[in-house]
C-alpha atoms as an extended CHARMM CRD file, in Angstrom:
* protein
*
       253  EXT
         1         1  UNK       CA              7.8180000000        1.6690000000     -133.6670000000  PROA      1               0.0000000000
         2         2  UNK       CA              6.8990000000       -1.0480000000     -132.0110000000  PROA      2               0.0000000000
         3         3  UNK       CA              7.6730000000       -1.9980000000     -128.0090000000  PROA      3               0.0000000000
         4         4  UNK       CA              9.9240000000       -5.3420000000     -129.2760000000  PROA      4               0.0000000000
         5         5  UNK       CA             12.0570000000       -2.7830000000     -131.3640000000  PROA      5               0.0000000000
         6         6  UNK       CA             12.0800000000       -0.0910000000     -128.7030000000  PROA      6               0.0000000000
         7         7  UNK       CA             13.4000000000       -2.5470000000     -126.5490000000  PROA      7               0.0000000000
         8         8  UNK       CA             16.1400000000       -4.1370000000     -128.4500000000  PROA      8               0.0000000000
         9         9  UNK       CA             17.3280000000       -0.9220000000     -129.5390000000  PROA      9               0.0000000000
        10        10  UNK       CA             17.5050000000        0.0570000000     -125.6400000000  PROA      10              0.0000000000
        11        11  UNK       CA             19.4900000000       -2.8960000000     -124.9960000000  PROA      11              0.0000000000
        12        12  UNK       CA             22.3620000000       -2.0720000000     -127.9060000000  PROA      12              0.0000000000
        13        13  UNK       CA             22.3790000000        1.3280000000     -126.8630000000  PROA      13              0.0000000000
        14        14  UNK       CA             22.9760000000        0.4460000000     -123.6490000000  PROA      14              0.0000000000
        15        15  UNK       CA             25.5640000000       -2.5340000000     -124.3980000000  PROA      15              0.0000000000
        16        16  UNK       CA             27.5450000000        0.2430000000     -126.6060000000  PROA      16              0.0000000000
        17        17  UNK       CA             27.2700000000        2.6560000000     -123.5380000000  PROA      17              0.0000000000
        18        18  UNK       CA             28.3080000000        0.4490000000     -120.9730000000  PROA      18              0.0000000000
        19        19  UNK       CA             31.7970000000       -0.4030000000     -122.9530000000  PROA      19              0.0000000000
        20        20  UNK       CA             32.4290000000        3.5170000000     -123.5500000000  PROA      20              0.0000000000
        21        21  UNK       CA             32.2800000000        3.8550000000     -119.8340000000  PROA      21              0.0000000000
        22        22  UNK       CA             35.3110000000        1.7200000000     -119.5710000000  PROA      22              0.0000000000
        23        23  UNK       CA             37.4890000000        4.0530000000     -121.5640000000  PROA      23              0.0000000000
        24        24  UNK       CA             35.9720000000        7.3720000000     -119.0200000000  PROA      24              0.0000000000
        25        25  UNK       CA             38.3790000000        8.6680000000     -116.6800000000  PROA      25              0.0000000000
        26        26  UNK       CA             38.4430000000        7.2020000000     -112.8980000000  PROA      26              0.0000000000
        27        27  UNK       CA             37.4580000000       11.0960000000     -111.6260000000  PROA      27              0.0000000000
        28        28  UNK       CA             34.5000000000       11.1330000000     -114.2250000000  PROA      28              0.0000000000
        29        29  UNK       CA             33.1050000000        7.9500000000     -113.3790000000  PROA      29              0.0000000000
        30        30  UNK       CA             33.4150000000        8.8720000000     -109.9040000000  PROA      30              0.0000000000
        31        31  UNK       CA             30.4800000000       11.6120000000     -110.8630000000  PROA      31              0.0000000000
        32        32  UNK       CA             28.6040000000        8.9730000000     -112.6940000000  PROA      32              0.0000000000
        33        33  UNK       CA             24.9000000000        7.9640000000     -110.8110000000  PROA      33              0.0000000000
        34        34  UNK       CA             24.9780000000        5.0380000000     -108.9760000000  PROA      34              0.0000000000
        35        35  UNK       CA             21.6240000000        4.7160000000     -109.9160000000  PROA      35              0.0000000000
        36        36  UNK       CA             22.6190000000        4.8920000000     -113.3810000000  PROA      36              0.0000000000
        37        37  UNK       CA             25.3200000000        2.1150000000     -113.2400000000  PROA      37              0.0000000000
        38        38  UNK       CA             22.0160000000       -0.0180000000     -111.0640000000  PROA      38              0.0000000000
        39        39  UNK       CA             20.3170000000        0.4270000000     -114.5830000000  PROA      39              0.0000000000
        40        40  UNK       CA             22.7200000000       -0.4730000000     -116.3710000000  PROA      40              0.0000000000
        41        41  UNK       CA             23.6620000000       -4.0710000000     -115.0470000000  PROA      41              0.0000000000
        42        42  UNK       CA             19.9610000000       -4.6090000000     -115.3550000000  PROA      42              0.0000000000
        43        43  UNK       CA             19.9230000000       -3.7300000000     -118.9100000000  PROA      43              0.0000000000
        44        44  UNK       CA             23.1780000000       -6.4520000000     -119.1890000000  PROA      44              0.0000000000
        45        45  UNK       CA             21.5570000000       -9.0010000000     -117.1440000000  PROA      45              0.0000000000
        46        46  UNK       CA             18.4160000000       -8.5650000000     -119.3480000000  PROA      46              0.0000000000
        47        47  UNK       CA             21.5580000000       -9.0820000000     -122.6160000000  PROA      47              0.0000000000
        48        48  UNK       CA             23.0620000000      -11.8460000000     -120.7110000000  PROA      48              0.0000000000
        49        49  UNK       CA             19.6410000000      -13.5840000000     -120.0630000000  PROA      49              0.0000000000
        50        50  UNK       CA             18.4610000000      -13.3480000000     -123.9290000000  PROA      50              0.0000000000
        51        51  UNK       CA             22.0570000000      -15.0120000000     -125.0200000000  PROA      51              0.0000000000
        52        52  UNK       CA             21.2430000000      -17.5950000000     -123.6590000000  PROA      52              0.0000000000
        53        53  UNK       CA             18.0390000000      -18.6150000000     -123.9590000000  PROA      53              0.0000000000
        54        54  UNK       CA             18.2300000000      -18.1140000000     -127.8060000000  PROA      54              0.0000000000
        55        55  UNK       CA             21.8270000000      -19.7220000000     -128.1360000000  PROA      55              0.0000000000
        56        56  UNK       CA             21.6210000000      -21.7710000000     -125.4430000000  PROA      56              0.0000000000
        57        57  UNK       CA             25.0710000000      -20.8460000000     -123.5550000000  PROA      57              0.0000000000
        58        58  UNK       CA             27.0180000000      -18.2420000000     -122.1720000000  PROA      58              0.0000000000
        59        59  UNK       CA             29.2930000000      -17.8660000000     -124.8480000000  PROA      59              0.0000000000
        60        60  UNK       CA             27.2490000000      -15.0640000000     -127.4380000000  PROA      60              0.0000000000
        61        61  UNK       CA             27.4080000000      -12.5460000000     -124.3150000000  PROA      61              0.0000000000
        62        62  UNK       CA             31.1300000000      -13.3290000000     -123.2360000000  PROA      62              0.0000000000
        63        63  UNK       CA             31.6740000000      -12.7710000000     -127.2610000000  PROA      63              0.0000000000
        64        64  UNK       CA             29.0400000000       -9.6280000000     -127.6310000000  PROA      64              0.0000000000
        65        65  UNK       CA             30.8540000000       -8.1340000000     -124.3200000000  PROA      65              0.0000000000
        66        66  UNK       CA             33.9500000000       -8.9130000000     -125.9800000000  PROA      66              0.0000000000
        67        67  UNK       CA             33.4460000000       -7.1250000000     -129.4460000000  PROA      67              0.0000000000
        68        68  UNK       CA             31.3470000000       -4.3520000000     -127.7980000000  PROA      68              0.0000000000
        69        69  UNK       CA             34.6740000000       -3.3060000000     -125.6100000000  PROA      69              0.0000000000
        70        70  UNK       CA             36.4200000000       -3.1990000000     -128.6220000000  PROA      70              0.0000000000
        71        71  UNK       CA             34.2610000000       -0.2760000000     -130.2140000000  PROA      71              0.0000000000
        72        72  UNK       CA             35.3350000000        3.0060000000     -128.2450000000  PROA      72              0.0000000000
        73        73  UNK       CA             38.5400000000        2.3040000000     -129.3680000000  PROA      73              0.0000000000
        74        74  UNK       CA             38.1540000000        1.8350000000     -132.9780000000  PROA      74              0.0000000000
        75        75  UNK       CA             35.2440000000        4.4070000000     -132.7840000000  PROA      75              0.0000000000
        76        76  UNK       CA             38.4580000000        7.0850000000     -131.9560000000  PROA      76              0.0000000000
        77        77  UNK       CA             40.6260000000        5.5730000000     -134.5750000000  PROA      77              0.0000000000
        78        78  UNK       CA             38.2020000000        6.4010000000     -137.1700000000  PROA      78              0.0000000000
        79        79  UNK       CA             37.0350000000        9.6060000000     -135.7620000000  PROA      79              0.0000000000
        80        80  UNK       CA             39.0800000000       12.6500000000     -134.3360000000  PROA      80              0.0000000000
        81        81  UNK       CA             36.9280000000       13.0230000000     -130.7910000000  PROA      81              0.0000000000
        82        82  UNK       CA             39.7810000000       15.3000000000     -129.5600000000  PROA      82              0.0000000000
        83        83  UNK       CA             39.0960000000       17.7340000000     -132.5780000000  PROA      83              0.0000000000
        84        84  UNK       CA             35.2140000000       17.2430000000     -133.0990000000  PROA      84              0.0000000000
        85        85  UNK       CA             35.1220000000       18.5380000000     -129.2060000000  PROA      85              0.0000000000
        86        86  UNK       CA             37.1010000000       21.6490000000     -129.8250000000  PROA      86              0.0000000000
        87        87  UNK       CA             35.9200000000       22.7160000000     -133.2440000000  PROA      87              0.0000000000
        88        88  UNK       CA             31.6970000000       21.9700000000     -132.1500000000  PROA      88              0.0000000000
        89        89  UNK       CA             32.2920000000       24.4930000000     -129.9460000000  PROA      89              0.0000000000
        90        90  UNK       CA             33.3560000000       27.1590000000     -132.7320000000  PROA      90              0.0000000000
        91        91  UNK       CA             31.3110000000       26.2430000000     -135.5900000000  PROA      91              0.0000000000
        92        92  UNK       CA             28.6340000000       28.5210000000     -136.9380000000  PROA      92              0.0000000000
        93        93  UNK       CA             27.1560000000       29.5750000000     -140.1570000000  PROA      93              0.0000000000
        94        94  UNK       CA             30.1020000000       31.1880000000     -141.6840000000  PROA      94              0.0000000000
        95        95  UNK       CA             32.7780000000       27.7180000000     -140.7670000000  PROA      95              0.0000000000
        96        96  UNK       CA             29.8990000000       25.1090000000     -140.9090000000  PROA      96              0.0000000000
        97        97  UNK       CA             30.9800000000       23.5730000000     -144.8260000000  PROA      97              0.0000000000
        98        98  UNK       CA             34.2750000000       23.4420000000     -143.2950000000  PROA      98              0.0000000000
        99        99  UNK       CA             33.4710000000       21.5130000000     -139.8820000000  PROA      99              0.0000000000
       100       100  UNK       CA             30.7810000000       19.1180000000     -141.3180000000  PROA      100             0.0000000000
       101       101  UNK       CA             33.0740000000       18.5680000000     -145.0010000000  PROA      101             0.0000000000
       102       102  UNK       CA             35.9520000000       17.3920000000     -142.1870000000  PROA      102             0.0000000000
       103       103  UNK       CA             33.6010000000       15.4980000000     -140.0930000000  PROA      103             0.0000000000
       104       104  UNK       CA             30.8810000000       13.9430000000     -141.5610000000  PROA      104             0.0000000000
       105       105  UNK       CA             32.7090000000       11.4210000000     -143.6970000000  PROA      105             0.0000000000
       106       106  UNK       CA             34.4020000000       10.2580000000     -140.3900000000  PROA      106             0.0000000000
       107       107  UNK       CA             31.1430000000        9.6620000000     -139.2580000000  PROA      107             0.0000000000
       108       108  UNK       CA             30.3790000000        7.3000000000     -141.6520000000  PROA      108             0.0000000000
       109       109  UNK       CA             33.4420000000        5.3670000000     -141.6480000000  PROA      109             0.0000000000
       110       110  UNK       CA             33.0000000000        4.8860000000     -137.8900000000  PROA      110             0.0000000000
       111       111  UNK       CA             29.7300000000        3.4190000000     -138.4570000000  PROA      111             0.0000000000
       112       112  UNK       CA             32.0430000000        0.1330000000     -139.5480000000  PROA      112             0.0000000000
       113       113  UNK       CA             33.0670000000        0.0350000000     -135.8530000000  PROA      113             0.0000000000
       114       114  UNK       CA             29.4050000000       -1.6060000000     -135.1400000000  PROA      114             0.0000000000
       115       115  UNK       CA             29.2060000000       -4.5210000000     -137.7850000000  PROA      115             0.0000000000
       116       116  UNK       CA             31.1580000000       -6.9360000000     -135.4260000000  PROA      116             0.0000000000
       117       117  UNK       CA             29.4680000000       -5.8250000000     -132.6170000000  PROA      117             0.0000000000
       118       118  UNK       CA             25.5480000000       -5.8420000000     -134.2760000000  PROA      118             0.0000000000
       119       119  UNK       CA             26.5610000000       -9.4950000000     -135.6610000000  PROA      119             0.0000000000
       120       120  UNK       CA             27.2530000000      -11.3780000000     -132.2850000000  PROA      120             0.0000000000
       121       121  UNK       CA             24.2690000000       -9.3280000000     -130.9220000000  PROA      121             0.0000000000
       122       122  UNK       CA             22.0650000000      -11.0420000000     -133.7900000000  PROA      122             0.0000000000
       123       123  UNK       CA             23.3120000000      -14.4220000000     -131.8450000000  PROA      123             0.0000000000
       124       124  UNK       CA             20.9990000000      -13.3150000000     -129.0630000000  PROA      124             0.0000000000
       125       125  UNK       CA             17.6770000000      -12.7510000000     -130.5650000000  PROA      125             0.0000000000
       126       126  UNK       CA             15.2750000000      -14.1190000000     -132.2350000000  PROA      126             0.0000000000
       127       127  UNK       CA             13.6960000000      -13.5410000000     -135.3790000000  PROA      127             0.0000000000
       128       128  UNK       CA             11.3470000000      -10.1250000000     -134.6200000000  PROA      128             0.0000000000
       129       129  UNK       CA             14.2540000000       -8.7200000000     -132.1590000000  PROA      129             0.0000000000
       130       130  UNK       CA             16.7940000000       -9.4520000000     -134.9790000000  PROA      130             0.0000000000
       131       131  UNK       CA             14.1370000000       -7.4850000000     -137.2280000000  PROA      131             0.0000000000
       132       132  UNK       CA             14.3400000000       -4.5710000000     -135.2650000000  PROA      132             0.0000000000
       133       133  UNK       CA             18.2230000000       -4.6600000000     -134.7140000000  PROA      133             0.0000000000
       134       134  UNK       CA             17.6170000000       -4.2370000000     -138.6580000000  PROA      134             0.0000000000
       135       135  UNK       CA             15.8330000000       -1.1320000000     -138.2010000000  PROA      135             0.0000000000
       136       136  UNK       CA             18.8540000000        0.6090000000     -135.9150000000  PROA      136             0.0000000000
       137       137  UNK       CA             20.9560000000       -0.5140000000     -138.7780000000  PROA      137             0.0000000000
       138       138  UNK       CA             19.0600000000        1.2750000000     -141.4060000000  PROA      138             0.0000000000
       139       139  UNK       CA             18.5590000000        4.1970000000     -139.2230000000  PROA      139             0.0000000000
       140       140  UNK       CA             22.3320000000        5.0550000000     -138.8090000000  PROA      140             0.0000000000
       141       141  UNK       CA             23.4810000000        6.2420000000     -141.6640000000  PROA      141             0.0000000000
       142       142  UNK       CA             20.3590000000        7.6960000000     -142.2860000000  PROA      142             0.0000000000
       143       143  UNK       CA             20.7290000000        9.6790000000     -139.2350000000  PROA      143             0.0000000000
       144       144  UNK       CA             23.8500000000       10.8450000000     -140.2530000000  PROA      144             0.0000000000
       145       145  UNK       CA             22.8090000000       12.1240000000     -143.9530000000  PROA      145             0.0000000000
       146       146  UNK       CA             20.4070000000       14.1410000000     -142.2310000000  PROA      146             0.0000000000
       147       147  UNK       CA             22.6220000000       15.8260000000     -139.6240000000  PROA      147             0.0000000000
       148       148  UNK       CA             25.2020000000       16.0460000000     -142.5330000000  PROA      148             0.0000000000
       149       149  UNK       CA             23.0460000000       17.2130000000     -145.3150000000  PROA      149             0.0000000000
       150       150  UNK       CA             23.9040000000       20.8590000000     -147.1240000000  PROA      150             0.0000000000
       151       151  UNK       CA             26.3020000000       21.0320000000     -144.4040000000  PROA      151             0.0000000000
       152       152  UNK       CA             24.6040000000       20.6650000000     -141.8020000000  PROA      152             0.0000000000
       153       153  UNK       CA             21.8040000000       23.0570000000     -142.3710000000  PROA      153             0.0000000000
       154       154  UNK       CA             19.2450000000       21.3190000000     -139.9140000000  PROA      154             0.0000000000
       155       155  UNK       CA             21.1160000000       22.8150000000     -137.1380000000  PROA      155             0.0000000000
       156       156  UNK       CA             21.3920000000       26.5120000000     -138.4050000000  PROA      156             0.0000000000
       157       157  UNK       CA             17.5450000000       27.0540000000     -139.4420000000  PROA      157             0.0000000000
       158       158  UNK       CA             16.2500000000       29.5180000000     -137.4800000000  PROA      158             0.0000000000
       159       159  UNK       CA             11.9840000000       29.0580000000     -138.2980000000  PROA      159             0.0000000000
       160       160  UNK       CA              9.7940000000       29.9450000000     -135.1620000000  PROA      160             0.0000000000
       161       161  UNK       CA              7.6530000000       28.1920000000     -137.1210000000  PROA      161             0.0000000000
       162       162  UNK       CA              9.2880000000       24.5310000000     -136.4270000000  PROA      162             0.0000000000
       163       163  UNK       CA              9.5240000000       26.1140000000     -132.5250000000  PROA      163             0.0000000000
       164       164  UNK       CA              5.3250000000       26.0680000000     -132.5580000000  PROA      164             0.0000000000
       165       165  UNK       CA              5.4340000000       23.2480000000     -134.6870000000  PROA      165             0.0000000000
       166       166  UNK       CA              6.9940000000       20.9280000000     -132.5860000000  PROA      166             0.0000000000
       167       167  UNK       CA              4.8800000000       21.7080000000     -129.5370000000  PROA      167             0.0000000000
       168       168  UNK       CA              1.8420000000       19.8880000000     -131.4960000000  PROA      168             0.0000000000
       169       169  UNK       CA              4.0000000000       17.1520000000     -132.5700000000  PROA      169             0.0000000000
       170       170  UNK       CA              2.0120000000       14.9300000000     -129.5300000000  PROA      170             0.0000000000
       171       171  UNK       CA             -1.1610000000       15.6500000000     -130.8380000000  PROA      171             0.0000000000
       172       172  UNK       CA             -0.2020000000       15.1510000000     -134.3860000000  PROA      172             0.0000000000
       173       173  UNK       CA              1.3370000000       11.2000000000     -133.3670000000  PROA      173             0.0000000000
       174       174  UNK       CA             -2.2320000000       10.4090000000     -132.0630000000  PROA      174             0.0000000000
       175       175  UNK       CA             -3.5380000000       11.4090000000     -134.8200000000  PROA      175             0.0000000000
       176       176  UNK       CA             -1.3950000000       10.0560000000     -137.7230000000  PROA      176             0.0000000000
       177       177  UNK       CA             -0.2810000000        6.7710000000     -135.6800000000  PROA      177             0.0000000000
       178       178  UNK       CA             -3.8040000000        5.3820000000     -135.4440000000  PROA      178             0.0000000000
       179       179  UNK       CA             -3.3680000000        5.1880000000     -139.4290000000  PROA      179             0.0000000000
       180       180  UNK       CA             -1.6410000000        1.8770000000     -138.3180000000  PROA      180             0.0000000000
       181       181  UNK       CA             -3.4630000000       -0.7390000000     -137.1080000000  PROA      181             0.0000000000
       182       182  UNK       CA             -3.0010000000       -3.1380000000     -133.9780000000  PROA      182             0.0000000000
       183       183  UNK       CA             -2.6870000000       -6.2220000000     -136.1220000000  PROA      183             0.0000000000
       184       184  UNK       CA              0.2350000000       -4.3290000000     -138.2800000000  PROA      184             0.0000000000
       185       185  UNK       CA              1.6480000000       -3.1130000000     -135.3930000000  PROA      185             0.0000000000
       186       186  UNK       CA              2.3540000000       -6.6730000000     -133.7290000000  PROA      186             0.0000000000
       187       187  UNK       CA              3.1950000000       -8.4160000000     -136.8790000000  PROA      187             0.0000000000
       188       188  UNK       CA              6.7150000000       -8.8560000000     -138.0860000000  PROA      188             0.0000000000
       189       189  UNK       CA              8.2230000000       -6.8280000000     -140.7300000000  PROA      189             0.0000000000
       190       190  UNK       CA              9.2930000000      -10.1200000000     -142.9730000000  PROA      190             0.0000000000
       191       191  UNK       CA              5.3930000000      -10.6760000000     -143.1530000000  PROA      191             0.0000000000
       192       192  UNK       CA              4.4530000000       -6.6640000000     -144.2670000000  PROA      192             0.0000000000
       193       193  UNK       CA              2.2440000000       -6.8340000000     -147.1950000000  PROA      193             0.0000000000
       194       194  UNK       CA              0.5280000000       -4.2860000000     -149.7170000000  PROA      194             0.0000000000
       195       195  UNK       CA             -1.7990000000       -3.8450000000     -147.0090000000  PROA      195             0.0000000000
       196       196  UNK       CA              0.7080000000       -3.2100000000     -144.2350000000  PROA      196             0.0000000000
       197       197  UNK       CA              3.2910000000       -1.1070000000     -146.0970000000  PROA      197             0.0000000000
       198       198  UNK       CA              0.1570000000        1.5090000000     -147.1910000000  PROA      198             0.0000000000
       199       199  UNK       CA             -0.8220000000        2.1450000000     -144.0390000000  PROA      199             0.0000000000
       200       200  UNK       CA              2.7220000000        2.6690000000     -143.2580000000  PROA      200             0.0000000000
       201       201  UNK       CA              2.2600000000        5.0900000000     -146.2070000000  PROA      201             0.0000000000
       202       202  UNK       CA             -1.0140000000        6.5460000000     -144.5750000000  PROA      202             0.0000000000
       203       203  UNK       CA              0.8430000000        7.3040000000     -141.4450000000  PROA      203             0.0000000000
       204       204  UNK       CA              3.8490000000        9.4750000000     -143.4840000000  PROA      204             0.0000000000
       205       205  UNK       CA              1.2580000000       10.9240000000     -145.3270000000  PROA      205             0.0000000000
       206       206  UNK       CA             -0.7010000000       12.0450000000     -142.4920000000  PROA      206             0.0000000000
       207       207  UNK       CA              2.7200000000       13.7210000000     -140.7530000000  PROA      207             0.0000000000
       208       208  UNK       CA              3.4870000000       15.3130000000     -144.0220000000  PROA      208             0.0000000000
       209       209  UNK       CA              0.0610000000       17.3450000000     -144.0720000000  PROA      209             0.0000000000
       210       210  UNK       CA              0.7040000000       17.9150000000     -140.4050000000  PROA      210             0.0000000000
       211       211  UNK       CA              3.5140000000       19.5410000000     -140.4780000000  PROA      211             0.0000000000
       212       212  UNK       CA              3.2500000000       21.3540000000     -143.8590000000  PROA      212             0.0000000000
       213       213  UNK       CA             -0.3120000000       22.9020000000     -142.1700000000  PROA      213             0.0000000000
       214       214  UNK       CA              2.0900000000       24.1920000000     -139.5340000000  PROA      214             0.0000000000
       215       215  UNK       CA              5.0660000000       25.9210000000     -142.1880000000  PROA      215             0.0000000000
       216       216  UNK       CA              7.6410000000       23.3770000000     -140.6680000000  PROA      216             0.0000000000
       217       217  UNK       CA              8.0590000000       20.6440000000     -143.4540000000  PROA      217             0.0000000000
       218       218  UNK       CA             11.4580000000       20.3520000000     -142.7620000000  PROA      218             0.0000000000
       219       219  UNK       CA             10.4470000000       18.4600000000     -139.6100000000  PROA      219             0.0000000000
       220       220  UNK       CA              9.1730000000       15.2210000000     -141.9470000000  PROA      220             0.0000000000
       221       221  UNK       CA             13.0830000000       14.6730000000     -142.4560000000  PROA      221             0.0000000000
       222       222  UNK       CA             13.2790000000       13.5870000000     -138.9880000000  PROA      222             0.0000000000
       223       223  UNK       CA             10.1560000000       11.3610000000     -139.5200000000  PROA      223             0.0000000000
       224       224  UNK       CA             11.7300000000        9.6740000000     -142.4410000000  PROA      224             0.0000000000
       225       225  UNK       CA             14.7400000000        8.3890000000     -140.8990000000  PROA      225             0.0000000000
       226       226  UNK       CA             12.1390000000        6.3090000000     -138.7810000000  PROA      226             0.0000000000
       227       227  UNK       CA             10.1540000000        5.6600000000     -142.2720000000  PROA      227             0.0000000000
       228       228  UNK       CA             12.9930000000        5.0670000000     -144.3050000000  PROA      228             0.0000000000
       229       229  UNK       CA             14.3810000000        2.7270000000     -141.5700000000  PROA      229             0.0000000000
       230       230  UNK       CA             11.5350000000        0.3310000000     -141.7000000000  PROA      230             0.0000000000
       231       231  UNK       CA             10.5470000000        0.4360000000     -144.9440000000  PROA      231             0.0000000000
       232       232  UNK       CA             14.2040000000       -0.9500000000     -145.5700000000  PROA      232             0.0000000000
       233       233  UNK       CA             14.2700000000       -3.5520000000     -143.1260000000  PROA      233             0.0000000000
       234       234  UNK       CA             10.6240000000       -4.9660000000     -144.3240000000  PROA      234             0.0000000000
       235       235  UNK       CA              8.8980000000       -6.1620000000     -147.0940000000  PROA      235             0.0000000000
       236       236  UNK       CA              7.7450000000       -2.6640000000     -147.5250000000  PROA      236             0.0000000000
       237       237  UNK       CA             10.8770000000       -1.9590000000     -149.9060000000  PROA      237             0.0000000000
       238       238  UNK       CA              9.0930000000       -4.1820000000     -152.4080000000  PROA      238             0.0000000000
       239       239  UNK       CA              5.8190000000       -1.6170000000     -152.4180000000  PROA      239             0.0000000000
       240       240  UNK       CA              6.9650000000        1.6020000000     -151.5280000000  PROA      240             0.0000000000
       241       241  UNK       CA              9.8280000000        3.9730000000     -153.5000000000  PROA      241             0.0000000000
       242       242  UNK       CA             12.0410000000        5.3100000000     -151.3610000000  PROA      242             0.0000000000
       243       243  UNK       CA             13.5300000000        7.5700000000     -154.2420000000  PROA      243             0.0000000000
       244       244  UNK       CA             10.6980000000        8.8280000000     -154.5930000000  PROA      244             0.0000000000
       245       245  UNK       CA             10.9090000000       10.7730000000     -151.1170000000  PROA      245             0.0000000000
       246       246  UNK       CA             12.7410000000       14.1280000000     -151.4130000000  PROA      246             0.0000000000
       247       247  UNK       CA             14.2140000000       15.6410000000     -148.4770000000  PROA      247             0.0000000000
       248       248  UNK       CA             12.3800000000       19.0710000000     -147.7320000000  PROA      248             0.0000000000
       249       249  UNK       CA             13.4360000000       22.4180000000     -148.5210000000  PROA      249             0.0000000000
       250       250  UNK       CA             10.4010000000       24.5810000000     -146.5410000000  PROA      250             0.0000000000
       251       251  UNK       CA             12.6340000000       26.5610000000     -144.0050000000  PROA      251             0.0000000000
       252       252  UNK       CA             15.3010000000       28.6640000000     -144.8710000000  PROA      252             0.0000000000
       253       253  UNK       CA             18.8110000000       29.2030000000     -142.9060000000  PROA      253             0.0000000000
């Protein structure tokens, strides 16, 4: 992922973050880092500063703020917070079809809470930050159909194999990133070609033999919601079948 995308999906984060804090309790946010809330008026200046420079007036971030306020609350209409918080801490193997059948499609009917929110954001950027605002966009429900998927297996697999596993995941993104070159890495998505999109391919390829040498192929799930993000927000859909790309069964419950 590139540092443009890494940023701009900092700054939504943060923008969503800063409006849940209004709805915390005044004896939680007296707990809260001062340091943290420091960070996080730079990370709104940085919002406030983009607005206008690529609309050319105050009003996208009075709007963004505006819409972004608005999303903790329909975030709890749409999803029972109260009774997510008491049931997580019950669930297990035996109650899991129940707790993610309940919760899950919630989940993804929130996600509708971000559209207004995403689109005055879009107001801010410019073309390669509104291409990775795309990304995030992609990657959401994505995430969620993993953490949902046979009921929320990925949580329950118990594979000391994926423990080891994940300890060479460093060395393995040195390896398999430098499948993707500089000039790919610093060109917008819009302009992906053949050329681009398989060495995108090279890179997935190169995780996939990773982590099948080390018995955790389940782990290339989490890889693809990356993968699957960009390859949807590029040109990439055009070269590369994402139907194609089964979600791994190698570790058992």
């Amino acid at each position: 992922m590139s540092s443009r995308t890494q940023i701009v999906l900092t700054l939504l984060i943060a923008l969503v973050t800063a409006s849940i804090a209004r709805l915390i309790p005044p004896t939680e946010k007296e707990n809260s880092s001062s340091e943290e809330s420091t960070e996080l008026n730079e990370v709104l200046d940085e919002i406030r500063t983009a607005c206008e420079k690529n609309s050319g007036s105050n009003k996208a971030f009075d709007e963004l703020i505006a819409e972004a306020s608005s999303v903790p609350f329909c975030f709890m209409e749409k999803f029972d917070v109260e009774g997510f918080s008491t049931d997580v801490d019950s669930v297990s193997n035996a109650t899991r079809k129940e707790f993610f059948t309940k919760y899950c499609p919630q989940l993804h009917d929130s996600l509708t809470c971000f559209n207004p929110t995403i689109d005055k954001f879009r107001a801010c950027m410019d073309k390669d930050d509104s291409e990775g605002l795309d990304v995030f966009v992609n990657l959401l429900p994505e995430a969620i159909d993993l953490i949902c998927r046979d009921d929320g297996e990925i949580f329950f697999v118990d594979d000391q194999n994926i423990i080891q596993c994940i300890e060479k995941v460093g060395n393995y993104s040195t390896e398999c990133l430098q499948k993707v070159s500089n000039a790919t890495d610093t060109m917008s998505l819009s302009n992906y070609g053949a050329k681009q999109c398989g060495e995108l391919s090279d890179m997935r390829q190169c995780f996939e033999e990773r982590f099948t040498e080390c018995k955790a192929p389940r782990l290339l799930d989490v890889f693809d919601l990356f993968y699957r993000a960009v390859v949807k927000s590029s040109a990439c859909k055009n070269f590369i079948a994402l139907n194609d790309i089964a979600p791994n069964e190698g570790n058992e419950v």
